[in-house]
N, C-alpha and C positions, 0 to 999 in steps of 0.2 A: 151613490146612495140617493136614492129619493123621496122624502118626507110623502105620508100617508096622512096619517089623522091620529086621533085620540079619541077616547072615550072609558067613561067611568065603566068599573069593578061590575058586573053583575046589566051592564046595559047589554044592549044590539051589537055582537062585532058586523064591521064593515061585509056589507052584501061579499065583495068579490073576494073576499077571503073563499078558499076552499071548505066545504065539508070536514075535512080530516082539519085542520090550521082550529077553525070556528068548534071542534070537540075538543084539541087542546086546550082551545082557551076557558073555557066549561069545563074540565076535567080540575087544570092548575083554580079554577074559582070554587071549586067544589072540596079545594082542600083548604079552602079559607073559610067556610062556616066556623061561625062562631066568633072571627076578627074583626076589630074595625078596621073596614076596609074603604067607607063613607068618600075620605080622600083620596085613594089610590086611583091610577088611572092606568090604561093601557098605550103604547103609543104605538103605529107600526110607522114602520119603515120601509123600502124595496131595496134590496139588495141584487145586481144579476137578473132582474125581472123576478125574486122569489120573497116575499114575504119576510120580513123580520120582525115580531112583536115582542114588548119588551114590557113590563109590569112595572112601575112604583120599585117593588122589594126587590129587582136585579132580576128575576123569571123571565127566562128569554124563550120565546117560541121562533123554530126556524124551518125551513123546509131545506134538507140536504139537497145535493148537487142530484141523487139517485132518486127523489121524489119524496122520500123520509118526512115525516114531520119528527125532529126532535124538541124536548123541552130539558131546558137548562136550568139548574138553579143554582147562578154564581156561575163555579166551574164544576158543578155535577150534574152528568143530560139525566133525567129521570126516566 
């Protein structure tokens, strides 16, 4: 695994994120209107050369082995 970066709820995700990864992340923030979310942060990670981000609240975005962007919340992919 290799550490990526961090950044607050509602900023810039990282450039090299994909298209499809950077709408997840926008999708899962779009269903926080209305929380404090002030302190939460995103963190990615690379897993395999693919992306893994992960929210504050346990929301995990992931890119499957098939190309997939899944998103998880806990142990339920959304």
């Amino acid at each position: 695994m290799q550490l990526g970066t961090r950044w607050t709820v509602g900023g810039e995700p990282p450039a090299r994120l994909s298209p499809e990864v950077r709408a997840a992340v926008r999708a899962v923030e779009g269903e926080l209107l209305g929380r404090d979310t002030t302190l939460w942060r995103w963190t990615l990670t690379w897993l395999e050369n693919r992306p893994v981000v992960e929210l504050d609240d346990g929301t995990v975005i992931r890119v499957a082995h098939d190309g997939t962007v899944v998103t998880e919340d806990g142990d339920t992919p959304r």
